[in-house]
C-alpha positions in Angstrom: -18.3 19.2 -13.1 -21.5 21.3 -12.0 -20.8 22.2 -8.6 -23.8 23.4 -6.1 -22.2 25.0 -3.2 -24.4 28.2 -1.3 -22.7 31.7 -1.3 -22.0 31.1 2.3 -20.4 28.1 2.0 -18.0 29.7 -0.6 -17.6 32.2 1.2 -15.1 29.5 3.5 -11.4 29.9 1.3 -10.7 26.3 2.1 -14.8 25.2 0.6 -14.1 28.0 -2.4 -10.7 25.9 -3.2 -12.0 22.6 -3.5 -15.5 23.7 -5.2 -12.7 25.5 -7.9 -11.0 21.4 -7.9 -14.6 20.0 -8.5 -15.2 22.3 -11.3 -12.0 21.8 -12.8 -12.9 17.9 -13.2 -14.2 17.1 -16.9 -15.1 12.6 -15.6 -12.8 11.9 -18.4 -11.4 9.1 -16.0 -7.8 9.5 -17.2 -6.6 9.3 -13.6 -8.2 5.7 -13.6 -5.0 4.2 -15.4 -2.6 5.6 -13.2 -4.1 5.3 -9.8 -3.0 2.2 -7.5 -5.5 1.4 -5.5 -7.8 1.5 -8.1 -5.3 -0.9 -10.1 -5.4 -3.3 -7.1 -9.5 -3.1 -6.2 -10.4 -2.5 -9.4 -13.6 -0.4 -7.5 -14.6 3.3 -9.4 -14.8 4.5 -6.0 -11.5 3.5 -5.0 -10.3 5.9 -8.0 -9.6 9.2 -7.8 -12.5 10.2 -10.3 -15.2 8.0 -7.8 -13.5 10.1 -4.5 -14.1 13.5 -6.2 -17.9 12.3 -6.4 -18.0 11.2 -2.8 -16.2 13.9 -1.6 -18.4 16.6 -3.6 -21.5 15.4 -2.3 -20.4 15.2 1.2 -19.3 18.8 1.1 -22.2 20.0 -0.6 -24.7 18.5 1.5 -22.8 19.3 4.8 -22.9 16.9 6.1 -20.9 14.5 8.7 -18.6 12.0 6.7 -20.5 8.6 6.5 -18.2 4.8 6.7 -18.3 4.4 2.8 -17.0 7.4 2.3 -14.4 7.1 4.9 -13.2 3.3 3.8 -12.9 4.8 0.3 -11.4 7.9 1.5 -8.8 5.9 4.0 -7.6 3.9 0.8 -6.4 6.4 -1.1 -2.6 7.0 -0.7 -2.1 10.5 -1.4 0.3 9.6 -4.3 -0.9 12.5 -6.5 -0.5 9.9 -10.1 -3.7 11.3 -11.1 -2.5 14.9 -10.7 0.4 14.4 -13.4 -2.3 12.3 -15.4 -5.1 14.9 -15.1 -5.4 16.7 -18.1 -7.8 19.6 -16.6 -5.5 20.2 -13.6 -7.7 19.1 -10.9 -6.2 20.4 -7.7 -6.6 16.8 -5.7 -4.3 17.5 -3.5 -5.8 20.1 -1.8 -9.7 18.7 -2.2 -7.9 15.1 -0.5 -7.2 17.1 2.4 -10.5 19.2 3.0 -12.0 15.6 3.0 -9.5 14.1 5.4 -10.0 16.9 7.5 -13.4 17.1 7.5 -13.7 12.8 8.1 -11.7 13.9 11.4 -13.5 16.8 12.5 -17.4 15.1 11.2 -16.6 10.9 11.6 -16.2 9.2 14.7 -14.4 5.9 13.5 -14.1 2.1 15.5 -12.1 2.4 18.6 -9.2 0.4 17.4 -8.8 2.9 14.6 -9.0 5.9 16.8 -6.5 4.5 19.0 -4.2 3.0 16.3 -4.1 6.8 14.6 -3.6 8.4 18.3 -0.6 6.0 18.4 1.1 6.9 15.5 0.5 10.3 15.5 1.9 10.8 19.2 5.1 8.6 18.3 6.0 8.6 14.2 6.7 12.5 15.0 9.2 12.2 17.9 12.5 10.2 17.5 12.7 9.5 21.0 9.4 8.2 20.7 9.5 6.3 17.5 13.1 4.3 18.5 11.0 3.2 21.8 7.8 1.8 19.3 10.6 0.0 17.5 12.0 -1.9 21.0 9.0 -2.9 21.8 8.0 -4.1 18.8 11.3 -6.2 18.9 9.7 -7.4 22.5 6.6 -8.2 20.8 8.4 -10.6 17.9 7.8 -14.1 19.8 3.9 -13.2 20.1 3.2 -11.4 16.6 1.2 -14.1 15.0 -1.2 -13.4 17.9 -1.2 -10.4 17.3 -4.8 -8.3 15.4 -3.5 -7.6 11.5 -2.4 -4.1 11.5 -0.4 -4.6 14.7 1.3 -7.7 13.3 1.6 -5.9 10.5 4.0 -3.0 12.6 5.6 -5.4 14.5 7.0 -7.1 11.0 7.7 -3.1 9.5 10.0 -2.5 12.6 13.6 -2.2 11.4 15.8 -4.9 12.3 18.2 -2.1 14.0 18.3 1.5 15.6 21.2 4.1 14.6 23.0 5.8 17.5 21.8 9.4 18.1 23.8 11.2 15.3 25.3 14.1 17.1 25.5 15.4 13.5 21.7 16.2 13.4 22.4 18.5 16.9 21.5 22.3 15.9 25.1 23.6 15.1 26.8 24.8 11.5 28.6 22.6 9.0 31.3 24.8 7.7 31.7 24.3 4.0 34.9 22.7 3.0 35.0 24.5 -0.5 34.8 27.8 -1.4 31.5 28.7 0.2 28.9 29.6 -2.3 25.5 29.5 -0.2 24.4 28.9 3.6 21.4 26.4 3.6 19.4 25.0 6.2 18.9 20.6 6.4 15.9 19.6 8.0 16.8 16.3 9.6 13.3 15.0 9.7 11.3 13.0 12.3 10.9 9.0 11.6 14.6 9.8 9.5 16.3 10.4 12.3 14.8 7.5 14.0 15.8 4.8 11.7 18.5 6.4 9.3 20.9 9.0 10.2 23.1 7.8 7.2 21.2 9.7 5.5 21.6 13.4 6.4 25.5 12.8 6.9 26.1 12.0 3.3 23.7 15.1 2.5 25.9 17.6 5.0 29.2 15.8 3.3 27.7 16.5 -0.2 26.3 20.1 0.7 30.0 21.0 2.7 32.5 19.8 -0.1 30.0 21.7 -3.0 30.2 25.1 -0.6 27.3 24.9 1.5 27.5 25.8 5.3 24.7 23.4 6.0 22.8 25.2 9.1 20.6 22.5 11.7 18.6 24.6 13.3 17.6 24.7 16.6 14.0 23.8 17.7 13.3 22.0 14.5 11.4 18.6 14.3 8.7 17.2 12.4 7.7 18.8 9.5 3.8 18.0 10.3 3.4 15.6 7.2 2.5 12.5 8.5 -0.6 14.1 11.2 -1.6 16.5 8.2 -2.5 13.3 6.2 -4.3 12.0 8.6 -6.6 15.2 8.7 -5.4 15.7 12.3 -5.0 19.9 11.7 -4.0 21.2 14.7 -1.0 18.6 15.7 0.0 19.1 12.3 0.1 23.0 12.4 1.5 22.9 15.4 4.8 20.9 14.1 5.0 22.7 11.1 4.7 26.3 12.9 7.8 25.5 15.4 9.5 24.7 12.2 9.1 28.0 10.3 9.5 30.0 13.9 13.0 27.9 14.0 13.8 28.6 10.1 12.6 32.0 10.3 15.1 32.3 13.4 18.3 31.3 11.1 17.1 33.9 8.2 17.3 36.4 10.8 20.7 35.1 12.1 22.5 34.7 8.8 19.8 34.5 6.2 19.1 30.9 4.0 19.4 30.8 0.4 17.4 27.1 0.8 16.0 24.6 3.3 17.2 21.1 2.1 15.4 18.7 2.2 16.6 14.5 1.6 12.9 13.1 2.5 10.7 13.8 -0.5 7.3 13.6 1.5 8.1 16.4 3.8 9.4 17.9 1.1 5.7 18.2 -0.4 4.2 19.5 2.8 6.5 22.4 3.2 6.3 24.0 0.0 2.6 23.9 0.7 3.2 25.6 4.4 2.3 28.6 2.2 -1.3 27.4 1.5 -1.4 25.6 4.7 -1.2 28.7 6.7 -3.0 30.9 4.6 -5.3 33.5 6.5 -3.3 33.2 10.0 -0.6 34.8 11.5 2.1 32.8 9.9 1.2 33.1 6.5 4.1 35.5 5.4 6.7 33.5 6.9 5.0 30.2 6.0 5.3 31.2 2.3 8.7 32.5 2.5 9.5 28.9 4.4 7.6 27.1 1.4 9.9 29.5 -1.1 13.2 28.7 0.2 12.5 24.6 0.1 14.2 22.8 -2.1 15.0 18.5 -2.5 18.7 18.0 -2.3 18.6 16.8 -5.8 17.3 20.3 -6.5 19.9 22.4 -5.1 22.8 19.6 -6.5 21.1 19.8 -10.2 22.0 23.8 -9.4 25.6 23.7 -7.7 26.8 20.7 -10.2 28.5 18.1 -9.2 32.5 18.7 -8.5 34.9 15.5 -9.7 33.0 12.0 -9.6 34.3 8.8 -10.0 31.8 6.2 -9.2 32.1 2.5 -9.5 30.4 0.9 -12.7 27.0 -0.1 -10.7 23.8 -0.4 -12.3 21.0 2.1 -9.7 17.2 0.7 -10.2 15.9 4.5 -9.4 13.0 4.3 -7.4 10.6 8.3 -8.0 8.9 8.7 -4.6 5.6 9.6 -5.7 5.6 12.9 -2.9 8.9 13.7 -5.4 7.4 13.4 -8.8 4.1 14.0 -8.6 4.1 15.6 -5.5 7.0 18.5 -6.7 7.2 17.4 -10.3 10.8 16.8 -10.0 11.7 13.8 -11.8 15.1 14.5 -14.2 17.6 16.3 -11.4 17.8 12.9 -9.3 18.4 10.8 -12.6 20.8 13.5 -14.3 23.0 13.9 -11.2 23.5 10.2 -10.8 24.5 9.5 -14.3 26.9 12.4 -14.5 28.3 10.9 -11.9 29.3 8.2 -13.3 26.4 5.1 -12.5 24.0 3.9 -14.8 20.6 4.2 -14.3 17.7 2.1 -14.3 14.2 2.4 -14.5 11.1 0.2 -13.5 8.7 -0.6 -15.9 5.9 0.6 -13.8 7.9 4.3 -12.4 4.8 6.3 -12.1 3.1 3.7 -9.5 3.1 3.8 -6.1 5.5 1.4 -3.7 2.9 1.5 -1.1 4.1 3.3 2.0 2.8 6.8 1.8 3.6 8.2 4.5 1.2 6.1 7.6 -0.5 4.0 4.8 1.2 0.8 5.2 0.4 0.8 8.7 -3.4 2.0 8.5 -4.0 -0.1 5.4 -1.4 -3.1 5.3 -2.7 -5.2 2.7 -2.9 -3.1 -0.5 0.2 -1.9 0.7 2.2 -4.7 1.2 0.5 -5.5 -2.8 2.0 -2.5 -4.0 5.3 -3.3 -2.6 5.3 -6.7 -4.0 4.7 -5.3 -7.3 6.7 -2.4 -7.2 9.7 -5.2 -5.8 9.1 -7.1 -9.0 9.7 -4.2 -11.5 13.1 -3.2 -9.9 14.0 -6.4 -9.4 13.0 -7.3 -13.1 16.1 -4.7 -14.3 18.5 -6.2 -12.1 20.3 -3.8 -10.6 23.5 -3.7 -8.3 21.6 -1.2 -5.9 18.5 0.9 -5.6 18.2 4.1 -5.3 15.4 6.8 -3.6 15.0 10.0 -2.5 12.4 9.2 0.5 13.1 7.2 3.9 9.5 5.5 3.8 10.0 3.9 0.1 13.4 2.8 1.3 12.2 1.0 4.2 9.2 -0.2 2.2 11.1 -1.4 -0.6 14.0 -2.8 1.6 11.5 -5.0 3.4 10.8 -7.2 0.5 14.2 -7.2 -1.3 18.0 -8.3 -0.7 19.2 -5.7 -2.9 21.1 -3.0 -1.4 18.2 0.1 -1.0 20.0 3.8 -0.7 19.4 7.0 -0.6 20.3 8.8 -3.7 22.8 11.6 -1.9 24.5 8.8 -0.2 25.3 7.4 -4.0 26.3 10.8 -4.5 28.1 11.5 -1.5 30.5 8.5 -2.2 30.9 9.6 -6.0 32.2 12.5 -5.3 34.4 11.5 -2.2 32.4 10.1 0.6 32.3 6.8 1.9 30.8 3.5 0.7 27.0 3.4 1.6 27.1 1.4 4.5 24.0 -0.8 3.2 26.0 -2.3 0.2 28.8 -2.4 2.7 26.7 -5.0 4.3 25.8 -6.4 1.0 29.4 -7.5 0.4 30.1 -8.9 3.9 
């Protein structure tokens, strides 16, 4: 694609990236078959091709971001299909988030949708926080249907119950229980710990009885994810610098050979911290941070898994888009749960996104909640005994609009090799 940009705006690295994405674009429209909004509005600009078009003449006018551009914009979910479909290696990633940054910095948008993002980025982020939201939602149950879409909409996503505070996930040192072979950091995560704590028990039980000492640092929290992709740049900094000041402050104690990570979509913003912070102060550590990260199913795939016995189930594996597109890691999750013992499943439609994306089933419900349905009909379709992912927000997403048991693939793990029954097909059987 012929590109127009003026030496000085090139001379701005983040401008000079994305005018190296546009050029890299061939319109062979490739990315059209694999993209899921486009597959649900059927609209070229709701494809990634008709964004890269939008987006290149907003930047190289200038100019503010106009409400086309920003519904257009707003409906694309991030999922990063096209990037594994794009035969020219079109850096969309990176272009996506110039645009959403520039729609925040350029666009004033309707006052319910400034105040709707202002809620959710001062509450997904914080625990505390985010348990609150899900009380009062509860409270706000009896008078939902009254309620404007997108609110009833997060009044229904609410999780029908809160975990204790999992003094598991207070900063502190899992000793391994094996021979030790490697000291990692876990990051617990934000909205994780609000809804699922399950989740990074099984991981420290996995990581312990391999020979991790799993490390929780102190002054960690959100990874910045969720505010990044909504092109809010300076919360989103500001998260993901107290993380790599708190990471950086364990490599000094006792070094890290890896910072785990069991929720795929953070996983995709911190091996970027290095671009991210590129230019600044931080950039050193910040690549360093982004060098040690690794998915849980990475650093297993590496370790190997000890003695596993698990029962005979049949796993529908769910790949988090932020997992296989996102960090193009798509056999380790698979491998590791078929050597240990459980066969696994896939949906016809694996490559497509279930819809949640991080704040997107809350900011746009309705294709969302179409994704899910159709996503829900492929797993379902291979009838399995469980499903399994490797991200909290397709769980919940997914879990929503099924009865089948939804899990997180180190918990499946975790019980192969020793741990206890997931507590969601627990449930299942009683």
């Amino acid at each position: 694609m012929q590109t127009s940009f003026t030496p000085e705006q090139l001379a701005d690295p983040i401008t000079a990236r994305s005018e190296k994405a546009l050029r890299a674009c061939v319109h062979c429209g490739f990315c059209t078959a694999t993209c899921p909004s486009y597959q649900v509005l059927g609209d070229e600009l709701d494809s990634p091709r008709g964004r890269i078009y939008l987006i290149k003449d907003m930047l190289e006018a200038g100019r503010a971001a106009d409400p086309r551009l920003v519904t257009h914009i707003d409906r694309c979910l991030g999922c990063l299909a096209c990037t594994t479909t794009c035969p020219s290696g079109v850096d969309y990633m990176h272009l996506l988030d110039h645009a959403r940054a520039h729609i925040e910095a350029t666009h004033k948008r309707k006052l319910p949708d400034r105040a709707l993002r202002f809620i959710l980025a001062k509450i997904l982020p914080y625990p505390n926080r985010f348990r609150a939201a899900i009380l009062g939602a509860w409270l706000a149950r009896p008078i939902a249907r009254f309620l404007p879409g997108r609110l009833k909409g997060m009044v229904a996503f609410a999780p029908k119950s809160i975990p204790p505070r999992a003094r598991h996930e207070d900063p502190q040192t899992h000793a391994a229980t094996a021979p030790r072979r490697m000291r990692v950091a876990l990051l617990t995560g934000c909205a994780q710990r609000a809804v699922n704590t399950d989740i990074s028990a099984a991981a420290i039980r996995l990581l312990t009885r391999h020979g991790a000492d799993v490390v929780i640092p102190k002054g960690m929290g959100c990874c910045g994810a969720l505010t990044h992709h909504m092109g809010r740049g300076k919360e989103s900094h500001a998260l993901a610098a107290a993380n790599i000041r708190a990471f950086m402050a364990e490599i000094a104690t006792g070094g890290l050979d890896a910072m785990v990570i069991t929720t795929s979509g953070c996983g995709t913003t911190i091996k970027d911290y290095g671009i991210m912070f590129e230019g600044t102060e931080l950039a050193e550590p910040a690549a360093r941070i982004a060098a040690l990260a690794r998915d849980i199913t990475e650093v297993m795939a590496e370790i190997g898994l000890g003695q596993a016995f698990a029962p005979p189930l049949r796993v529908g594996y769910h790949a988090a888009c932020s997992l296989q597109h996102g960090q193009r890691i798509t056999a380790a999750p698979k491998d590791l749960l078929r050597s240990a013992g459980f066969t696994v499943l896939e949906p016809a439609d694996s490559h497509l996104c279930c819809g949640s994306a991080g704040t997107y089933n809350l900011l746009q419900p309705e294709i969302a909640a179409e994704l899910g349905r159709r996503k829900v009909s492929t797993l379902t379709a291979i009838r399995p005994d469980v499903i399994a992912a490797g991200n909290i927000g397709c769980m919940m997403q997914i879990g929503a609009k099924t009865g089948i048991p939804v899990v997180h693939t180190a918990e499946l793990l975790d019980w192969a090799t020793g741990g206890p029954k997931p507590p969601q097909l627990l449930a299942a059987e009683g």
